[in-house]
LOSEMI-545456 format. One record per residue (C-alpha): z, x, y; residue in one letter. Coordinates in steps of 0.5 Angstrom, whole numbers. Each point is the difference from the previous one (the first is absolute). Layout:
+-------+-------+-------+------+
|    pz |    px |    py | type |
+-------+-------+-------+------+
|     Z |     X |     Y |    a |
...
+-------+-------+-------+------+
! end
This chain:
+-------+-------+-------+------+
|    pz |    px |    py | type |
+-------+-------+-------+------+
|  -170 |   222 |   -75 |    x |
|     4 |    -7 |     0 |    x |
|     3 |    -2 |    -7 |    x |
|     0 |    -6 |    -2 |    x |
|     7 |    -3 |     0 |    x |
|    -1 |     2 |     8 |    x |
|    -7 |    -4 |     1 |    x |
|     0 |    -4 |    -6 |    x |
|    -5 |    -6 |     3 |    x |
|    -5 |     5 |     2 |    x |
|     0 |     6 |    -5 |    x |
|    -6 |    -2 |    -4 |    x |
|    -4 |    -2 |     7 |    x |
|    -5 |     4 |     1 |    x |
|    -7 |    -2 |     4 |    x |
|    -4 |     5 |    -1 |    x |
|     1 |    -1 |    -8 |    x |
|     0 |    -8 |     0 |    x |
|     6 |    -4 |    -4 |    x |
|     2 |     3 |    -7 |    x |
|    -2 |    -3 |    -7 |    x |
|     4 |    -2 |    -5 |    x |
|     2 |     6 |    -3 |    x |
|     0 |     5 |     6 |    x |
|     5 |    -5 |     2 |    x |
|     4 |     1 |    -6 |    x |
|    -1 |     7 |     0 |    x |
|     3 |    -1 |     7 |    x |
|     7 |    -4 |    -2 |    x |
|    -4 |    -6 |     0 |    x |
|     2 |    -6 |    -6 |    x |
|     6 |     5 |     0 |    x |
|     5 |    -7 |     3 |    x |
|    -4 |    -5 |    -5 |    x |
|     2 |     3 |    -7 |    x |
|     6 |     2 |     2 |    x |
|     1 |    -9 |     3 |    x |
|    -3 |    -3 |    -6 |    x |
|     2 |     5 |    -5 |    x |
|     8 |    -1 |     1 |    x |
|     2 |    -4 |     6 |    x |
|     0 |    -7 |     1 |    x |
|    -2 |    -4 |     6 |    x |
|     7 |    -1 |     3 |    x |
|     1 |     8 |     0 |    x |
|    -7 |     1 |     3 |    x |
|     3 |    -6 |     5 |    x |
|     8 |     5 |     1 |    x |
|    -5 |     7 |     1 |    x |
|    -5 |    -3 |     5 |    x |
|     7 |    -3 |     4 |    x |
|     5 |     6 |     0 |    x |
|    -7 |     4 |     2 |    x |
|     1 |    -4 |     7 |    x |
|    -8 |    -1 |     0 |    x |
|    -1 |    -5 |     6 |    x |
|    -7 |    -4 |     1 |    x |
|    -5 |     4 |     3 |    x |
|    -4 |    -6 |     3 |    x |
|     5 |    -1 |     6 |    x |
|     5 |    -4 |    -2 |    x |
|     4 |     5 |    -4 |    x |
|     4 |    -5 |    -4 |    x |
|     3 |     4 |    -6 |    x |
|    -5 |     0 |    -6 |    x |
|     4 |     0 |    -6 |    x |
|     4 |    -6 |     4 |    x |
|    -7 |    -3 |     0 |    x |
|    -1 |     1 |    -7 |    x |
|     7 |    -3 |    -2 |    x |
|    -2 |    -6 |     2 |    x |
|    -6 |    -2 |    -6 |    x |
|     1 |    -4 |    -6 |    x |
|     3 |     5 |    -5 |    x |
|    -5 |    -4 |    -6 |    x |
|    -5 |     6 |    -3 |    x |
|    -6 |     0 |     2 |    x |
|    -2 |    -3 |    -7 |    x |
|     4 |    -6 |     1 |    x |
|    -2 |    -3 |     8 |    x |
|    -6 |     3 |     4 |    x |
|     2 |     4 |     6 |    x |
|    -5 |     4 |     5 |    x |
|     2 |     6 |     4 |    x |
|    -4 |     1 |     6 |    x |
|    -2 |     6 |     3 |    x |
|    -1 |    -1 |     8 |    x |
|    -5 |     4 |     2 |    x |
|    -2 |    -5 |     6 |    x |
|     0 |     6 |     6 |    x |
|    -1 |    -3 |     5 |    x |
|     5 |     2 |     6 |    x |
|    -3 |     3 |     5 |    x |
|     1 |     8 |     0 |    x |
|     2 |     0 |    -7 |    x |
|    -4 |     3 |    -6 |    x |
|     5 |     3 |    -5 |    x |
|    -2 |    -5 |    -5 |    x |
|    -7 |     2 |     1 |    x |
|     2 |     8 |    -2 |    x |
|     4 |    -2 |    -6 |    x |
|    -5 |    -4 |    -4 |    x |
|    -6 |     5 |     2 |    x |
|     4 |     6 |    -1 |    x |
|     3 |    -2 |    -6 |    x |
|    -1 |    -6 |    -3 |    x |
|     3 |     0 |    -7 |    x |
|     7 |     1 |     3 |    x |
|    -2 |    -6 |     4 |    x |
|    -1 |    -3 |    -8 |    x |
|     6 |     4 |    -4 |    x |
|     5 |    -3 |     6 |    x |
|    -3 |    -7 |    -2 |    x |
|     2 |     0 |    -7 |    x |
|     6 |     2 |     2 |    x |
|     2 |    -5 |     4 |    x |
|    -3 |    -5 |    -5 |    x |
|     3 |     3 |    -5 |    x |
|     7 |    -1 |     4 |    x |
|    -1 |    -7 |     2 |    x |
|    -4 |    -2 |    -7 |    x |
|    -6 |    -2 |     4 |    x |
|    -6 |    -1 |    -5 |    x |
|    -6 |     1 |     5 |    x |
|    -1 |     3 |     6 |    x |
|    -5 |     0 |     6 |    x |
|    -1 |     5 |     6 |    x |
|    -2 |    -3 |     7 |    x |
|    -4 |     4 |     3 |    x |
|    -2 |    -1 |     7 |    x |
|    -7 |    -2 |     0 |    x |
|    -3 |     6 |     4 |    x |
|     3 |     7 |    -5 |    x |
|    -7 |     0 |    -5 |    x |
|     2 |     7 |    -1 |    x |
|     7 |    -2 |    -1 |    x |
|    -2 |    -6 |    -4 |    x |
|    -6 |     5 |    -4 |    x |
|     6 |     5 |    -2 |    x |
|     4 |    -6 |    -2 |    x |
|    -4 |    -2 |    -5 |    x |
|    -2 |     6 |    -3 |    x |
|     8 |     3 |     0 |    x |
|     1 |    -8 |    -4 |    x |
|    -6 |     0 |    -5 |    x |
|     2 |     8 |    -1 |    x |
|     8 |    -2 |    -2 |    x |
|    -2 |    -8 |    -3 |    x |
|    -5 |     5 |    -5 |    x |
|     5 |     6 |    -2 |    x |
|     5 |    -6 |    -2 |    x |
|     4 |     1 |     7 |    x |
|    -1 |    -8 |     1 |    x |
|    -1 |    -6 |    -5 |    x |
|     4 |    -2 |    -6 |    x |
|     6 |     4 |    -3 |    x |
|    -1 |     6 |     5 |    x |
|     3 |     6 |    -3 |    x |
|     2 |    -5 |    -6 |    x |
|     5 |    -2 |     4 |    x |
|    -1 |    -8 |    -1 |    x |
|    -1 |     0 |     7 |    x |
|    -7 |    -2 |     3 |    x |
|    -4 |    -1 |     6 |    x |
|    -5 |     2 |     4 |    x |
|    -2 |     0 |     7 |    x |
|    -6 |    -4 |     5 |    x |
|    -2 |     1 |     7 |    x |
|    -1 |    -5 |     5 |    x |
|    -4 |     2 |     7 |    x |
|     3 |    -4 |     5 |    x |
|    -5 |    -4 |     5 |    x |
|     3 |     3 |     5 |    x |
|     6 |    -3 |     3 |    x |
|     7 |     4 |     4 |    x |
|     5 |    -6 |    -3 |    x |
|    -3 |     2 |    -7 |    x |
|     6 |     6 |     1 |    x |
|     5 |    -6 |     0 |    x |
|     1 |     0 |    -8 |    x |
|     1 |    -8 |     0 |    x |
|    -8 |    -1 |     4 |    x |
|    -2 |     5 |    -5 |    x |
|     2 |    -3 |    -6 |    x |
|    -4 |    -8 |     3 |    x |
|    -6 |     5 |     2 |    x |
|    -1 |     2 |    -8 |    x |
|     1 |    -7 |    -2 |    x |
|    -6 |    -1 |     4 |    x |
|     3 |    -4 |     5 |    x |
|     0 |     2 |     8 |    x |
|     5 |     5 |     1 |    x |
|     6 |    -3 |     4 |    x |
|     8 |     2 |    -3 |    x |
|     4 |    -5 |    -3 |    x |
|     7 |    -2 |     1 |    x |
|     6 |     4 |    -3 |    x |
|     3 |    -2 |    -5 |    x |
|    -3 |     1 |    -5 |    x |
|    -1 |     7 |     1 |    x |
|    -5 |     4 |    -4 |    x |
|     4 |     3 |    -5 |    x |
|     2 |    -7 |    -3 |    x |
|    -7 |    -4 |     2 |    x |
|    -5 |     4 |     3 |    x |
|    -8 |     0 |    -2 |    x |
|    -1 |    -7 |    -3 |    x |
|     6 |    -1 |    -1 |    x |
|     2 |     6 |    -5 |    x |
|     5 |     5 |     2 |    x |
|    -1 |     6 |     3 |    x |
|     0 |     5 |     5 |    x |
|    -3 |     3 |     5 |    x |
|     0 |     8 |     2 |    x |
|    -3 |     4 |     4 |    x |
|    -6 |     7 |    -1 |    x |
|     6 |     5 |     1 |    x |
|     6 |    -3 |    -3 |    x |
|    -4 |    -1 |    -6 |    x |
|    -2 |     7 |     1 |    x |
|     6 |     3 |     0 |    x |
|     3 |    -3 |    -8 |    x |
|    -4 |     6 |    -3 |    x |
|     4 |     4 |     3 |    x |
|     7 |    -3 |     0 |    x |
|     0 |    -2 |    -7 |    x |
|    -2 |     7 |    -3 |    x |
|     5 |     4 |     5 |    x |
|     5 |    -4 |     1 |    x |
|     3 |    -5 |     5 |    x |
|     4 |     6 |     3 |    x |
|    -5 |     4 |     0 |    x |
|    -4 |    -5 |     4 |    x |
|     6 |    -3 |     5 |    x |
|     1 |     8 |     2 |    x |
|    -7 |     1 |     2 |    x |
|     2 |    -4 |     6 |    x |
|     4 |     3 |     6 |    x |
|     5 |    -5 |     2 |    x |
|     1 |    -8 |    -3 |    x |
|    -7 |    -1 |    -3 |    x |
|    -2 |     3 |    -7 |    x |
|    -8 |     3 |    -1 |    x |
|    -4 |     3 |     5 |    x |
|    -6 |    -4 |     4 |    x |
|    -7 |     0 |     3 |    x |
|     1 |     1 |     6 |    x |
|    -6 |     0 |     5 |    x |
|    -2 |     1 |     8 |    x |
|    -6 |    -3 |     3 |    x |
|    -3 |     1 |     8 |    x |
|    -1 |     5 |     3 |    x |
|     4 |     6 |    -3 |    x |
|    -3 |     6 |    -2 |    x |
|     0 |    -2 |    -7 |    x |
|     0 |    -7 |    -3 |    x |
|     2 |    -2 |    -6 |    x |
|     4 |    -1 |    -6 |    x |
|     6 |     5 |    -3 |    x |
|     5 |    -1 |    -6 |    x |
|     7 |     2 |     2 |    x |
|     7 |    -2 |     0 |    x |
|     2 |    -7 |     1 |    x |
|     4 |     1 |     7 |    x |
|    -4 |     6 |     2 |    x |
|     2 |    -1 |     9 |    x |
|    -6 |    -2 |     3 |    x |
|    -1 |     6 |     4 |    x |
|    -1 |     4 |    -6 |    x |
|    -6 |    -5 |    -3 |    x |
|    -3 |     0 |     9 |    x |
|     0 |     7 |     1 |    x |
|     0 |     4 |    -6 |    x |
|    -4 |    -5 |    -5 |    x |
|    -5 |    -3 |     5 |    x |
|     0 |     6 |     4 |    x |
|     2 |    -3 |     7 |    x |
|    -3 |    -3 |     5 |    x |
|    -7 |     2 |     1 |    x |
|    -1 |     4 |     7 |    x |
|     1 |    -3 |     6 |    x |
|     3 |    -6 |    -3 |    x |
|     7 |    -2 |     1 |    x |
|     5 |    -4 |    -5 |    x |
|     2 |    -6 |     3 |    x |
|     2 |    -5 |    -5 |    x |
|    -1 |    -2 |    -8 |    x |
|    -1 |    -5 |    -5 |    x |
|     5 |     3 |    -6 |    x |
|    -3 |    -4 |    -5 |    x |
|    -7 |    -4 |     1 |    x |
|    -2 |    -5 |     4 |    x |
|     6 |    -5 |    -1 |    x |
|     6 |     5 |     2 |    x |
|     2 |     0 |     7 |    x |
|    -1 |     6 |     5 |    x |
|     4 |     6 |     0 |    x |
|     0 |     5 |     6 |    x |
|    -1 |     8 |     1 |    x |
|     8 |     0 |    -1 |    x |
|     1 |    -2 |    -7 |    x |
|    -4 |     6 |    -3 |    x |
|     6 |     2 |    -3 |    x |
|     1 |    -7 |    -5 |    x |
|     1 |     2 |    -7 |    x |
|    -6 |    -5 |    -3 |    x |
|     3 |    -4 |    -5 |    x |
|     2 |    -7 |     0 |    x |
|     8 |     0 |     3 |    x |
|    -3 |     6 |     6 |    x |
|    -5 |    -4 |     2 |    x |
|     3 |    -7 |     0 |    x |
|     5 |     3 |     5 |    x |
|    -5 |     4 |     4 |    x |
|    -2 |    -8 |     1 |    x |
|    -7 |    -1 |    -4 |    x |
|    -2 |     0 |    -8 |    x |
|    -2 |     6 |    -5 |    x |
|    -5 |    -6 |    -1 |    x |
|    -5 |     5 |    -4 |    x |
|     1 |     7 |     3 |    x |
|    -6 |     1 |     3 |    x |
|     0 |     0 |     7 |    x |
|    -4 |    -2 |     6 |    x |
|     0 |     6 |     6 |    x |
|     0 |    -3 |     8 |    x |
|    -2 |     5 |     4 |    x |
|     0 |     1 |     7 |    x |
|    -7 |    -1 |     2 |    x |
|     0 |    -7 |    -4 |    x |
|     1 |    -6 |     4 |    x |
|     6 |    -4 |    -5 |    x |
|    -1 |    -7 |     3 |    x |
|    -7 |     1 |    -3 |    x |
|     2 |     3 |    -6 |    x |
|     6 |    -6 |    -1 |    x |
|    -6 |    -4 |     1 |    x |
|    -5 |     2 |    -5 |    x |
|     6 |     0 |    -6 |    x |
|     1 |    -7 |     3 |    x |
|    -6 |    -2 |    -1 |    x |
|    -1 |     2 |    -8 |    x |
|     7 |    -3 |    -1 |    x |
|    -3 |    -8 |     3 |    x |
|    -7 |     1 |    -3 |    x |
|     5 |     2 |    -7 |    x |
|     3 |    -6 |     1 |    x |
|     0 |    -4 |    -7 |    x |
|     0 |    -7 |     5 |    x |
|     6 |    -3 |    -5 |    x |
|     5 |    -1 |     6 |    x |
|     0 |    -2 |     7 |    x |
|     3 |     6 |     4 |    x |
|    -3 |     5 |    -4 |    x |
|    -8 |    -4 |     1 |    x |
|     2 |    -1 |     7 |    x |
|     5 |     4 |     3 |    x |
|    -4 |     7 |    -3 |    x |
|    -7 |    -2 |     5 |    x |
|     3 |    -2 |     5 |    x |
|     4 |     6 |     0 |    x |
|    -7 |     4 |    -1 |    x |
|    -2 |    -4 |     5 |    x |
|     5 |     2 |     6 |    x |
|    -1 |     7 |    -1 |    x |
|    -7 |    -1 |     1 |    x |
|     1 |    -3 |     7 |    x |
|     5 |     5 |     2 |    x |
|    -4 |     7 |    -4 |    x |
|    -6 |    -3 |     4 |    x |
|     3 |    -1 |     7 |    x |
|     2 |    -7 |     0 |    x |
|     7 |    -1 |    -2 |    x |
|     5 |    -3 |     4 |    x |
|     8 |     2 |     0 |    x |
|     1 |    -7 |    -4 |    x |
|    -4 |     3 |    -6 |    x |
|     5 |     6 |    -1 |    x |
|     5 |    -6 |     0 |    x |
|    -4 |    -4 |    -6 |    x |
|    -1 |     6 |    -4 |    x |
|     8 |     2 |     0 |    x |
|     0 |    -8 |    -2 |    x |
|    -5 |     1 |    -6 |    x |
|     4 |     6 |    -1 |    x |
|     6 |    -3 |    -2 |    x |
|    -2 |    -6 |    -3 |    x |
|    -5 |     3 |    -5 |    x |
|     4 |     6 |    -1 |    x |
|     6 |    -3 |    -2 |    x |
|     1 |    -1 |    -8 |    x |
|    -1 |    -6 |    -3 |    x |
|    -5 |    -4 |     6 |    x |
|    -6 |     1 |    -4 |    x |
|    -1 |     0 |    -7 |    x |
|    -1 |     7 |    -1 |    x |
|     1 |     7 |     2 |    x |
|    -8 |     1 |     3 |    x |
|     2 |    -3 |     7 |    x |
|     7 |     3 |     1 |    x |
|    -4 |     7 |    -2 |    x |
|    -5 |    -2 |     5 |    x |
|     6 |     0 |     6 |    x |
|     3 |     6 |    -2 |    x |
|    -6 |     5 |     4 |    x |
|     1 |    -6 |     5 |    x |
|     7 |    -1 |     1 |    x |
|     2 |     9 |     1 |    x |
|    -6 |     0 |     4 |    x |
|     2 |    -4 |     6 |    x |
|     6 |     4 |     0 |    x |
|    -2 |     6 |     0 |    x |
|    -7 |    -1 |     4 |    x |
|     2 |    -4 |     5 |    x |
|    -1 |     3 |     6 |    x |
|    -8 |     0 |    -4 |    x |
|     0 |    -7 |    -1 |    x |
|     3 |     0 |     7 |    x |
|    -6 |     5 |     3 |    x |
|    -6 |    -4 |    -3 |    x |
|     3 |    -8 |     3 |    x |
|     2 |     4 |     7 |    x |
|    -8 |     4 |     1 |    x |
|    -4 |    -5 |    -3 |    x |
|    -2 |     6 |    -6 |    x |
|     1 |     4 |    -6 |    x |
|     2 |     6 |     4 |    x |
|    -2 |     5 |    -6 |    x |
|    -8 |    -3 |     1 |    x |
|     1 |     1 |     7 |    x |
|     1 |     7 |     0 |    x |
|    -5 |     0 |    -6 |    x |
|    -5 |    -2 |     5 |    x |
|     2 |     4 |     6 |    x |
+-------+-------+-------+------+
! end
């Protein structure tokens, strides 16, 4: 049987059984990590641990955590109002790590957000939830109540002198609500558009108050770290990266899903071992290492180290490790399209190239799936390519992301985009109709 320091984030999973209550939690370890941080550490300790561990974010941009946390105003949280911030706004095409976490366990989920508000001295703390998890968001509620009833959540926890409590948000359902800054003007009840940095959400974040903003499985992890130890976590990891990561395959392999492994697991292993391999009479023929907004990787980077360095080299971004499957009976300008046309209809509108350029974009590789794209149209999307694609063109990640599938695309499909302009046809929906 896998022992918890191997699989930490997901020993206490079990579908069949549901998520535990409060005390077969803590029968399991559970609440372990908070008696031990409000019984004698101070924040500043919490803030060292979770550094030295090499706890990375697990949204996709991999910024150090503790780093992030060193950041915030060092006032208690009795002196000046402070929010933590669970993102739990999945919303990244292929991704549904998050989802597991908070249906399989949810207090982790809580215990970890008290740690965090804790080490940053945040009073208040608010979960947004995508709009679409009920069961996700039913559990929540529950594991919340429960842990807001046995003196988890509230005033003077533990006798410490520190409080706070926890609410949940449901998104209304937009993609740029996983930028923390959109985020933080959806729950003011404003349209959700990101702001301008400086200030950055550690000194003014939610009505004006510092904060900060982490995701599902970064939280998740702060049980683990504080009551093993930042050592113990850090060499959990294979290569540079502390911890272990869900990771996740979907299309068509033999066994889609989601596994807890260690961070810097090859991405052979994750394919072949995990998701079974690719289901008969289907062939491998490129990826999207770390959902919708990384770049396309072919057949040969199988032997990648899924981390955040290896895979920055290998010319995309472990994103949120859950990655895309292209076979070869799928037409790539097809699915290029497809990404391309949730990324314009995501579009918050803020910014011109990001409102324009993104349907226009959609738009070319329609004419050219349908049969009626000409050669200056491959021109056009190189161009969309390298002028939204390049950083600080737009006023946030969300198109830059969005060109990521493009850009590789055109040079690993070319001779497609090619074939598709020259027979006046998708060549994978001519052969599927002859």
């Amino acid at each position: 049987m896998t022992s918890v320091s191997e699989r930490p984030l997901t020993a206490m999973i079990d579908p069949a059984a549901g998520p535990p209550d409060c005390a077969a939690y803590e029968r399991a370890g559970g609440w372990q990590a908070t008696r031990r941080a409000l019984g004698g550490l101070s924040p500043a300790e919490i803030i060292d641990m979770v550094t030295r561990s090499k706890l990375r974010g697990r949204g996709g941009a991999g910024f150090g955590t503790g780093q992030k946390w060193s950041f915030v105003p060092k006032e208690p949280a009795a002196e000046r109002r402070k929010y933590l911030i669970a993102n739990a706004d999945e919303m990244e095409p292929g991704t549904f790590k998050d989802r597991l976490l908070i249906e399989g366990n949810p207090l982790q989920l809580v215990e970890g957000m008290i740690l965090a508000a804790y080490a940053v001295q945040a009073g208040h703390g608010i979960v947004f939830l995508r709009g679409e998890y009920h069961l996700a968001c039913a559990r929540l509620h529950r594991a919340i109540s429960e842990a807001r009833q046995q003196g988890w959540l509230g005033d003077d926890i533990l006798g410490s002198g520190f409080g706070f409590d926890i609410h949940i948000h449901s998104s209304a359902g937009r993609y740029i609500c996983g930028e923390e800054t959109a985020l933080l003007t959806a729950l003011e009840g404003r349209r959700a558009t990101p702001r301008s940095k400086p200030p950055f959400p550690q000194t003014g974040g939610l009505w004006g108050a510092p904060g900060v903003v982490n995701n599902v499985e970064t939280l998740c992890n702060l049980p683990h770290i504080v009551a093993n130890g930042a050592e113990w976590f850090a060499g959990l990891g294979l290569r540079e990266d502390g911890g272990t990561k869900i990771y996740g395959v979907s299309g068509r392999v033999a066994k889609p899903g989601a596994w807890e492994l260690p961070i810097g697991t090859p991405l052979r292993q994750i394919i072949e071992e995990h998701a079974g391999g690719m289901r008969p009479g289907y062939q491998l023929r490129a990826l999207l290492p770390g959902g919708a907004s990384t770049a396309f990787l072919d057949a040969t980077a199988l032997d990648v180290a899924m981390d955040y360095g290896s895979v920055e080299k290998a010319g995309s971004r472990l994103g949120t490790g859950m990655a895309i499957i292209l076979d070869d009976r799928t037409c790539p300008i097809g699915m290029i399209r497809n990404l391309e046309h949730f990324f314009a209809q995501e579009s918050c509108g803020w910014c011109t190239p990001c409102r324009d350029g993104l349907p226009w974009v959609e738009r070319l590789l329609d004419a050219i799936e349908d049969g009626t794209g000409c050669d200056e149209d491959l021109d056009q999307l190189g161009r969309h390519a390298r002028m939204l694609g390049a950083p600080g063109r737009t006023f946030c990640a969300h198109a830059p992301g969005a060109m990521a599938p493009l850009a590789s695309g055109l040079k690993l499909f070319a001779a497609d985009f090619t074939d598709h302009i020259r027979h006046g046809r998708c060549p994978q929906q001519a052969g599927a109709q002859t």
